[in-house]
PyMOL CGO cylinders between C-alpha atoms (Angstrom):
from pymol import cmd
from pymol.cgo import CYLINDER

trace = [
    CYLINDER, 234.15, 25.08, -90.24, 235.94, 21.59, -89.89, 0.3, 1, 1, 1, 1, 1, 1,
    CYLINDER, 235.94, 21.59, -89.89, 239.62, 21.60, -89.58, 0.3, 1, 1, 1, 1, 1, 1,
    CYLINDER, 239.62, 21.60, -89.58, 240.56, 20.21, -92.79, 0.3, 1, 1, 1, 1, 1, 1,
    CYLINDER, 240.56, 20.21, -92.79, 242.06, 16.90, -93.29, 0.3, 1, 1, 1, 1, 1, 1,
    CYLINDER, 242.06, 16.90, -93.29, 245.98, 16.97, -94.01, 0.3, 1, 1, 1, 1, 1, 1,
    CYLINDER, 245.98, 16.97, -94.01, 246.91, 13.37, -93.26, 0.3, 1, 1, 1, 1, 1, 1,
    CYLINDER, 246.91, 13.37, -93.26, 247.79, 12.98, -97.12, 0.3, 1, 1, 1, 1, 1, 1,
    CYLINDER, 247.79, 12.98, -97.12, 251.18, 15.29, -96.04, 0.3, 1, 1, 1, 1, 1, 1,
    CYLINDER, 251.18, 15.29, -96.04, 251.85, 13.43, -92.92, 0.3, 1, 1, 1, 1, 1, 1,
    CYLINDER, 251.85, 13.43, -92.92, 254.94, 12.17, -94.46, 0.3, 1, 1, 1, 1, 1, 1,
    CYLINDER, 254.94, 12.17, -94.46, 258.30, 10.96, -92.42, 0.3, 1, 1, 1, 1, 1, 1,
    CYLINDER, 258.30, 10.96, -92.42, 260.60, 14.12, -93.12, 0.3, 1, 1, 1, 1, 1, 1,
    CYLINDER, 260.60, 14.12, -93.12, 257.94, 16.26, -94.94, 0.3, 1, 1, 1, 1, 1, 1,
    CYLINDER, 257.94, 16.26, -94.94, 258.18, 20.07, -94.61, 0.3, 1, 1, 1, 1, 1, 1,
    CYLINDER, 258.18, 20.07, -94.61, 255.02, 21.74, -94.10, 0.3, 1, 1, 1, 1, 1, 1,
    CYLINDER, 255.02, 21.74, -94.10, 254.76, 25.39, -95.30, 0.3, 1, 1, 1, 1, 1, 1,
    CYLINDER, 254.76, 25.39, -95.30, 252.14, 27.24, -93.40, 0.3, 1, 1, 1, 1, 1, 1,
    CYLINDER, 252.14, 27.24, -93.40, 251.19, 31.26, -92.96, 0.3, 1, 1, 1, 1, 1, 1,
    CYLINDER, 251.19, 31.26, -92.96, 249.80, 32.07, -89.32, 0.3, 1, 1, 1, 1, 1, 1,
    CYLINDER, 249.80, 32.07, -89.32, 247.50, 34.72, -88.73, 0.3, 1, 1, 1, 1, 1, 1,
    CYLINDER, 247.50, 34.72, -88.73, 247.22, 35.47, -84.74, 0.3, 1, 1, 1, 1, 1, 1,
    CYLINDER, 247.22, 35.47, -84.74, 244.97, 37.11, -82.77, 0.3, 1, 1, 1, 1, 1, 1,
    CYLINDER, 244.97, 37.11, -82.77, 242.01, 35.53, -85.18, 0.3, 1, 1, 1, 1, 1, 1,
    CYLINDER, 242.01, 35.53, -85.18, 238.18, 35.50, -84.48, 0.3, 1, 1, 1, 1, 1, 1,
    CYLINDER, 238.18, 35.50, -84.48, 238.76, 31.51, -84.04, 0.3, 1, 1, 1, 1, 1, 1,
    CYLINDER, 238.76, 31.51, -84.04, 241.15, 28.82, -84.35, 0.3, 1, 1, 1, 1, 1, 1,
    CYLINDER, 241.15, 28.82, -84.35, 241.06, 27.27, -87.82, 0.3, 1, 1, 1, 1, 1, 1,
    CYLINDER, 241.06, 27.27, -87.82, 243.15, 26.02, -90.74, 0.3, 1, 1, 1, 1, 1, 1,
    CYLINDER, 243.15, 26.02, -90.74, 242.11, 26.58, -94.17, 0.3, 1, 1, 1, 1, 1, 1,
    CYLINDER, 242.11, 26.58, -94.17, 244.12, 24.67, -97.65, 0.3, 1, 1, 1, 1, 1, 1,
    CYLINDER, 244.12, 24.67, -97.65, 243.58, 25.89, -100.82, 0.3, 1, 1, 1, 1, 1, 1,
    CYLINDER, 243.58, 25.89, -100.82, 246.19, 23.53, -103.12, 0.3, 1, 1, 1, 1, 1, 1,
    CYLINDER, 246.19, 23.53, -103.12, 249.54, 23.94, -101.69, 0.3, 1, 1, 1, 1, 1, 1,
    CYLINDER, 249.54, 23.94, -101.69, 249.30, 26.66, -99.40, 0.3, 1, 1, 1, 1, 1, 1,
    CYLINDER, 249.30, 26.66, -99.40, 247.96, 26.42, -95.75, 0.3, 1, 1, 1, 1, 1, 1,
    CYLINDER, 247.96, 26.42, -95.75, 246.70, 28.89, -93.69, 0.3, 1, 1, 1, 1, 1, 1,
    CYLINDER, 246.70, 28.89, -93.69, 246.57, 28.51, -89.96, 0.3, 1, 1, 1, 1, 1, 1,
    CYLINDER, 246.57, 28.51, -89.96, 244.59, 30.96, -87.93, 0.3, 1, 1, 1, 1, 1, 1,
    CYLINDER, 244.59, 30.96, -87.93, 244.86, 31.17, -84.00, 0.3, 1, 1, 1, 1, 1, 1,
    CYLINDER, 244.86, 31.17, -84.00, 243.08, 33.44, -81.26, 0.3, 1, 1, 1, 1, 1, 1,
    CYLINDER, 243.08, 33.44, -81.26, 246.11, 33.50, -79.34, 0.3, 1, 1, 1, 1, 1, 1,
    CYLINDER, 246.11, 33.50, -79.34, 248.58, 36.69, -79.25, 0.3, 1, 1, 1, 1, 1, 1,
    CYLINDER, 248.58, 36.69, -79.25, 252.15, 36.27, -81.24, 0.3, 1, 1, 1, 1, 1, 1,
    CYLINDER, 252.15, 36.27, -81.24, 253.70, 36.78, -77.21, 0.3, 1, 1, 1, 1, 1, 1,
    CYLINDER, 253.70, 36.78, -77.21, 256.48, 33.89, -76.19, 0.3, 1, 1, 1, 1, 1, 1,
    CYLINDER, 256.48, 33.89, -76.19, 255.63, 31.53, -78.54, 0.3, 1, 1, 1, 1, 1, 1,
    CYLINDER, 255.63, 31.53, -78.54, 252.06, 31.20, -77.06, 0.3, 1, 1, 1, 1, 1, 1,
    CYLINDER, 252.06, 31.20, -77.06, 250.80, 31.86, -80.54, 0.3, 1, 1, 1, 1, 1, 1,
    CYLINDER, 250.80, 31.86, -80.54, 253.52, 29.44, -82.51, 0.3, 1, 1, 1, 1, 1, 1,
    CYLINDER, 253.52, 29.44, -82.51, 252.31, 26.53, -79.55, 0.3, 1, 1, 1, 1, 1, 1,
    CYLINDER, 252.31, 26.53, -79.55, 248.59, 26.86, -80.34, 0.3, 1, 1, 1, 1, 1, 1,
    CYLINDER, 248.59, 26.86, -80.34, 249.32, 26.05, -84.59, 0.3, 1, 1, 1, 1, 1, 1,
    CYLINDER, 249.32, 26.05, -84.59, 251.14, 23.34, -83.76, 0.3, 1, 1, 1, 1, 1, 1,
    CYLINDER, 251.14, 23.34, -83.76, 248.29, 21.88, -81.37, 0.3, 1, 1, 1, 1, 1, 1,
    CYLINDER, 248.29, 21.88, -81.37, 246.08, 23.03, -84.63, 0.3, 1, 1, 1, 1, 1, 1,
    CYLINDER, 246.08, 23.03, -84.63, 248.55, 21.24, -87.41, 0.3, 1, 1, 1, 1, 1, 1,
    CYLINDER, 248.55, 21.24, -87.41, 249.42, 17.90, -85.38, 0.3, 1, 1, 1, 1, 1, 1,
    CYLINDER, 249.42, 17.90, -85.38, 245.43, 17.14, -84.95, 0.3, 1, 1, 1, 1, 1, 1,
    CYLINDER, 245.43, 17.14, -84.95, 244.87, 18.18, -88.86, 0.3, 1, 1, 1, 1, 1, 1,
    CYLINDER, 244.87, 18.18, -88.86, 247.56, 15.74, -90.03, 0.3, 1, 1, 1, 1, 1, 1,
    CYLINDER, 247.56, 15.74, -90.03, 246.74, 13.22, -87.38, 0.3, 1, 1, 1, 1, 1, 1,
    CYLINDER, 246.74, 13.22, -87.38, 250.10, 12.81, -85.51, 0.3, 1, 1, 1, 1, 1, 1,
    CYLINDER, 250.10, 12.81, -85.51, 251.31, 13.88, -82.10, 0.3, 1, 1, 1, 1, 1, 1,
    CYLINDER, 251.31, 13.88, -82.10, 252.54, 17.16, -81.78, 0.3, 1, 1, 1, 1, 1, 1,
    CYLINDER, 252.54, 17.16, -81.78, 256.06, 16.13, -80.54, 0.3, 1, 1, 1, 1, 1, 1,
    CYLINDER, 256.06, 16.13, -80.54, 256.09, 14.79, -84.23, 0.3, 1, 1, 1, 1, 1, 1,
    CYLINDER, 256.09, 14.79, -84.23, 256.49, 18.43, -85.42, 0.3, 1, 1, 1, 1, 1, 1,
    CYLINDER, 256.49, 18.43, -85.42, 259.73, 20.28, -85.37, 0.3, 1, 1, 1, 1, 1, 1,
    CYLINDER, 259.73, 20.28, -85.37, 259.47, 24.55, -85.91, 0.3, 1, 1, 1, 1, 1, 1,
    CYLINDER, 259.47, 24.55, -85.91, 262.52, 24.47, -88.79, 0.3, 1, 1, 1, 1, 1, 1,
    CYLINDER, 262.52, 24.47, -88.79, 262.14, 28.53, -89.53, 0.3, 1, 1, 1, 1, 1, 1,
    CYLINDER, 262.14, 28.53, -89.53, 259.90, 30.93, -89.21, 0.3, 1, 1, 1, 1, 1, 1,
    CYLINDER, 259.90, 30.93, -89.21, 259.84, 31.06, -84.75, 0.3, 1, 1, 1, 1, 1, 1,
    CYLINDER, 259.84, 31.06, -84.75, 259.49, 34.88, -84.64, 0.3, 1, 1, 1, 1, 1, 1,
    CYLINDER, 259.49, 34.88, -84.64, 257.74, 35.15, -88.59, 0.3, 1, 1, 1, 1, 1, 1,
    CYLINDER, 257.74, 35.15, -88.59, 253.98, 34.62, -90.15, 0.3, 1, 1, 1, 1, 1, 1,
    CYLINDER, 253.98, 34.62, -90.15, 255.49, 32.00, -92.13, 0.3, 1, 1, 1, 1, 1, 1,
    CYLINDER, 255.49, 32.00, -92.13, 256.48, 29.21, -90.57, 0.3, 1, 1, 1, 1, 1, 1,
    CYLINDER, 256.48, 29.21, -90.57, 258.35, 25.81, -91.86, 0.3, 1, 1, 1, 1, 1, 1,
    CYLINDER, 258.35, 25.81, -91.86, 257.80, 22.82, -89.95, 0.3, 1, 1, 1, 1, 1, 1,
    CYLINDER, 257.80, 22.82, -89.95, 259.04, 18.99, -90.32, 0.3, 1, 1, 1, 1, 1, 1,
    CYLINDER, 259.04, 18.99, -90.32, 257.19, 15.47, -89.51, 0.3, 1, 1, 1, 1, 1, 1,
    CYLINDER, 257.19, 15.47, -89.51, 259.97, 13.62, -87.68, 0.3, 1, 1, 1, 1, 1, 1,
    CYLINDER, 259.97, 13.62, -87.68, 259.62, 9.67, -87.73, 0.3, 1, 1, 1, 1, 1, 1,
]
cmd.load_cgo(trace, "trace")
């Protein structure tokens, strides 16, 4: 599957909503509407898992990852992220 296009929410101060599922057949995002779904191989241990949706997020909404600031959610499925300008 093709890591679905998100650059329409690549907005300057935007929050970004997203559930992670970890230790996942295969890295992969999946939209359906407004909610997100991020999927990553890696294990929830020291962030490892938190680093790899980032890496996933930035390249679906086209920006660097040092674009993307973790707002809540470090430890949680459910993670809140900004854009920054």
């Amino acid at each position: 599957m093709k890591t679905p296009n998100l650059s329409d929410l690549a907005q300057p101060g935007a929050l970004i909503a997203v559930r992670v599922t970890p230790k996942a057949s295969r890295n992969r995002i999946e939209r359906d509407g407004a909610d997100i779904r991020v999927y990553v191989t890696t294990v929830p241990e020291g962030g490892k898992a938190t680093a790899d949706v980032v890496k996933l997020l930035a390249k679906a909404l086209g920006i660097p990852k040092t674009r993307l600031a973790l707002i809540r959610g470090e430890t949680a499925r459910d993670k809140v992220f900004r854009i920054d300008p």
